[in-house]
Structures are given as C-alpha cells and as structure tokens.
Steps between C-alpha positions, in 0.01 A plus 500: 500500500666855462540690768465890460397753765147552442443881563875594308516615118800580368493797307785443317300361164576814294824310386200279316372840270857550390595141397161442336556857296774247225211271483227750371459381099576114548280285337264208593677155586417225316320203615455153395196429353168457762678656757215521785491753764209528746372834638276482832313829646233596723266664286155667413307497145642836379864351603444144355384668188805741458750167612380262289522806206825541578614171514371384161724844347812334635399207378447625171807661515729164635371218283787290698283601857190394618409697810178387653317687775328404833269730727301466814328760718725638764367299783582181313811603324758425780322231666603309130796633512599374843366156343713505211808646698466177712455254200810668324293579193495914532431676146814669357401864589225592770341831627612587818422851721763680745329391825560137408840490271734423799340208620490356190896607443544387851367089396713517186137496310648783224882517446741837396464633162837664502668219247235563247508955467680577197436183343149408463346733791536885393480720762661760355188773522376426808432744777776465767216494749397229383834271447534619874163363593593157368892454628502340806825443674723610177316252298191595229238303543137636418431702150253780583214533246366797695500728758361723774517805698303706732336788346354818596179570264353845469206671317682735275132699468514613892925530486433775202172663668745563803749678289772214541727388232719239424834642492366819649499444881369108437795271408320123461829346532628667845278680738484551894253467726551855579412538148210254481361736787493800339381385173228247657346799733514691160293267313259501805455860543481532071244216433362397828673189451778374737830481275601115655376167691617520823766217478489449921377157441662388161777298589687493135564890576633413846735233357612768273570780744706224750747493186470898470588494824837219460328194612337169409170420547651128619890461611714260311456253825076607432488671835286820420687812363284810597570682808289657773619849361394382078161383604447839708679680217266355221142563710598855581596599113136370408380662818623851357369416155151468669499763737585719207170413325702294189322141616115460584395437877678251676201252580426529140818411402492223831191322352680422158850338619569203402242539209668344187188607210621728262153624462515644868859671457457859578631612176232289323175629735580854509634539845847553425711612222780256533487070598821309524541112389733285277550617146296222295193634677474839298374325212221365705402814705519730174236279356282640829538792455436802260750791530859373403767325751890640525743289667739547775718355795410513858602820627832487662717668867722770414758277462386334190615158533318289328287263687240348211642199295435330163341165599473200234211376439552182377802333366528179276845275675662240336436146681713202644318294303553608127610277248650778245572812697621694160201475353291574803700782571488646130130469546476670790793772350225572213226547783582790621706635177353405148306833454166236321444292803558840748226645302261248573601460809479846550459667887301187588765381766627844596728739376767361274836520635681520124517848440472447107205286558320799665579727198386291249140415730447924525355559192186226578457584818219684674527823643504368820778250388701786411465664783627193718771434245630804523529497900670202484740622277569808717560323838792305339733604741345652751397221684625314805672194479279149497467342857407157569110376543403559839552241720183258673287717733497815242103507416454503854729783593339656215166485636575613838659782354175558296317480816630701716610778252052523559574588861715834367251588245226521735701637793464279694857496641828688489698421205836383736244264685388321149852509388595308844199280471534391140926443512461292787212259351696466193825377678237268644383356229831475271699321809148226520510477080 
C-alpha cells in the first residue's frame, strides 16, 4: 500500500507545466488493432448522453481503440467500484472527486501518471491549479476535467442604480470588507435593497477568511485551525456590515442559514443585491432570475491573501487494474484536450481546466457561461493553495457552526461567548471522529 501523509500536497508540480511544454504537438500513439479501454462514471442522462457522444468521436477517430463506457447513479457508482476493486477487475480509467481520491491512492486502487505526460498524456495546457490539485506526494495522479471556486454573485442592475462601477471604486477581483461596507449600505440607502447576504452563518466564507487570516480550516494532524480571535474576528466584520444597514435584519438572515435552494438566495428574491456560492451555480441562479449576474470573489482583509481555492470537480485516474495503460491514458489525454469531444462535453462537469479548451467553448456559450468563464479565468492566480479534504467529523463542525452563528444573528449572546462555545464543541467532536 503507499504510504503518503494524507493532509500534505506538495506544491512542487510546476516542474510538470515546463517538461510537458516539449511535448505540446506530439501525435497519437499507435495501437494494435481492438485495443479495449473501459471508461466507468457516476452519471446523470444529460452526462451519459454527452459521454457516450464523446466516446464514439474517439472512436471514430482511433479505429485501433475501442473505448466502451459504463455509468451508474452516484449512490451506486462506488459501491461497484469497491466490488470490482476487490475482484481485481477495475475499468482502465474511472471518475473519481477530491473528497475521495486519497483513499483510493491510499489502497493502490489508481496508480501515478507521471511515466505516461509527454508521451501519450498531454498536459501541456493545463491550469497549474489544477496539476496541483491532482499531485499528491510529488507524484500526479488524478487528471482534472473541471473545476470550482467560490463566487461572489451580484445584480449588476442595483450595483449601477447605486452609482458603483467596476473598476471605479468596485474591483470584482480584490475588495475589503471595509469596502463591501460602504458599497453594500450604498446599495441599501440607493434602492432600498441591502447590497449583501449576511454571510454570519455561511461557513464556505468563514473557511475563506481563516486563510485570509494565515490559517487552515483543519491542521495537517486535522486538529481544527481557527482560533478564538478568527472566529470573533469573522462575526464582528459581518456584525459591522449589518449594523451599517448593507445586510437585511439579522433574524431574517437567522431563519435562512443553512438553506441550500438557490431559489431562496437573497440575490434571487430581492432581499439582497449580492449571494455567495461555488462558481458552477451562476448558470443555475441566472436562469432565476431577470436582471443580469456579474461575478466576483469573496471580499477579502486588508491584507489580501488569498483565502478561496480552485476545487476539482471531478477527475478521471488511471487504475491498478488496466491492461494497456497507453491507450487508456491517450484516451483520457483526448478527454480533456481534443477541442470535438470538449465541445460536447462542454461545462457539464465544471469548468475546464485546459485553458485552450475554454477559448474554443466561448463562442457557444451562454451569457451566463461567459460570465463564469471569464471569472475563472481571472482568479488564475489569485487563489490560495489546495488543502486536503477535511478530515471525519467536518459536516458536523459545520453544522454547529451553522447553528450557533443563529445565536449572533438574533443576539442572543455576545459574540466572544459564541466564539468560546462553538471552538470548544468542535475540538470535541474532531478528537471523538
């Protein structure tokens, strides 16, 4: 079994991007004739449909390949897998998601791909984020075939009816929450609507301001990383951002945490100007809505570290148990590069993390697309650096953060008392996981 340390990524992949950068115009391998190479996903009917498309292009386009696919829902998908991983007859490539890739890494279930870039796996225009994402312990396991990050979605209608302008006092891509103040108790006193969701509750903005603020969300040893003076620091910035009239009530904002419909987000109803959630979700909340979505990052300390990150969303990883590795791997090189099976493919499974592939998809895309194209093309850079999943016992500190973040919304309690409260349960629960 290897042995790696499970909350450790070596960021030293970028020696990957340059190595690859020779490799750029090589042509296909050749196989011998019926070469077969099995693809297994968890799936739905729009991403069976777009799969199976895909896969009868590259076969089309390799007579000596036949690449077959198999899809069950995701409740089923790694039950079978675990089946097949225990029977030793695994399908060459297989879908896998961050939360679960080290396990399967960890029981030798999908092996390095590092012998294979250059050769018949090009990796030559992918993101760095993303080549990150899938190196694990200085080896490159898991090709990305899209991606995440959190997102900050405004109605550009109430931003321009409050006299603010991108580039003109409003920069999407680096803000404060000084600055979110200001403009939010703008937008309130303009319109009559409050300029943001009051993020008290949301715990995706307080994993991003415990980065902001130089620390993890969970220690490499998965002790918890936020201190007594982050978690006071966090409720008191959203505290100001209330008290200045740029969120509605606090009980109104209390009764909605935890709420995960897009069709109650603030910026959707009316009640606020701006919502915050993970970037493949604009699509989905533009098609609620009637006045037009921009895009930004979650506002930011003075400091201006970066504390979001670009998240996979699914990878496809080579298994133990393929017979022909160079042709799987060619297959699974043309998955996420050959510009006729990305356009199929399309935004289905997240952002793509090939930068040409993104390109060529922008002139077929919705305006919406565009729109959450272009924001992930801007936060190349400018995010923070990939972290393990959280260990056993996260939902639940999660929850009790959710919980009790109610308690400061409706005053019920002094901020350093919840802070206390909530740390201490947390330890609790992480030491008992």
């Amino acid at each position: 079994m290897s042995k790696f340390n499970r909350r450790q990524f070596l960021h030293t992949s970028a020696g990957f991007a340059g190595s690859v950068a020779l490799f750029s115009a090589f042509g296909r391998p050749a196989f011998a004739q019926d070469t077969a190479v099995r693809h297994f996903w968890w799936g739905n009917p729009e991403r069976d449909k777009r799969t199976f498309a895909v896969i009868d292009i590259y076969n089309g386009k390799n007579p000596g390949v036949k690449v077959s696919g198999e899809t069950l829902g995701f409740a089923d998908y790694f039950t079978k897998l675990t089946t097949q991983i225990a029977g030793g007859n695994m399908p060459d490539v297989i879908q896998q998601g961050y939360g679960v890739l080290f396990e399967y890494i960890a029981n030798g279930a999908v092996v390095p791909l590092d012998d294979f870039v250059g050769k018949s796996l090009d990796i030559s225009k992918m993101d760095q984020s993303a080549i990150d994402a899938g190196t694990v312990d200085g080896k490159f396991y898991a090709l990305s075939i899209g991606a995440n990050s959190h997102m900050a979605m405004y109605n550009t209608r109430l931003f321009e009816e409050a006299g603010i302008k991108v580039g003109e006092g409003f920069d999407p891509y680096g803000y404060t929450y000084d600055q979110l103040k200001e403009f939010a108790a703008a937008i309130k006193e303009a319109t009559g609507v409050p300029g943001t969701d009051d993020n008290t509750a949301d715990y995706q903005n307080f994993s991003d301001f415990t980065v902001q603020k130089g620390a993890n969300l969970y220690n490499e040893d998965s002790s918890y990383g936020p201190t007594q003076e982050i978690v006071e620091e966090y409720w008191s910035t959203w505290a100001a951002i209330r008290d200045a009239g740029g969120t509605p009530p606090g009980p109104e904002s209390a009764a909605l945490a935890g709420v995960a419909e897009l069709s109650q987000l603030g910026v959707v109803t009316g009640k606020s100007a701006m919502s915050y959630l993970w970037s493949n979700q604009l699509v989905g909340v533009q098609g609620l809505m009637q006045d037009t979505l921009g895009a930004a990052v979650y506002p930011n300390t003075p400091e201006m570290i970066p504390g979001s990150v670009i998240q996979p969303s699914q990878f496809v990883c080579l298994t133990r148990d393929s017979g022909n590795p160079e042709a799987a791997t060619a297959y699974m090189s043309a998955f996420v590069n050959d510009l006729d099976m990305t356009k199929v493919l399309g935004l289905e499974r997240g952002i793509p993390s090939n930068s040409d592939v993104r390109a060529a998809l922008e002139p077929d895309l919705s305006a919406a697309e565009k729109v959450s194209v272009e924001f992930f093309d801007k936060i190349q850079g400018k995010t923070a650096p990939l972290t393990a999943p959280p260990p056993s016992g996260s939902a639940e500190v999660e929850q009790t953060f959710e919980r009790l973040a109610v308690s400061v919304l409706l005053g019920e309690r002094t901020i350093p008392e919840v802070a206390t409260d909530f740390l201490n349960q947390a330890k609790a629960i992480l030491a008992r996981a």
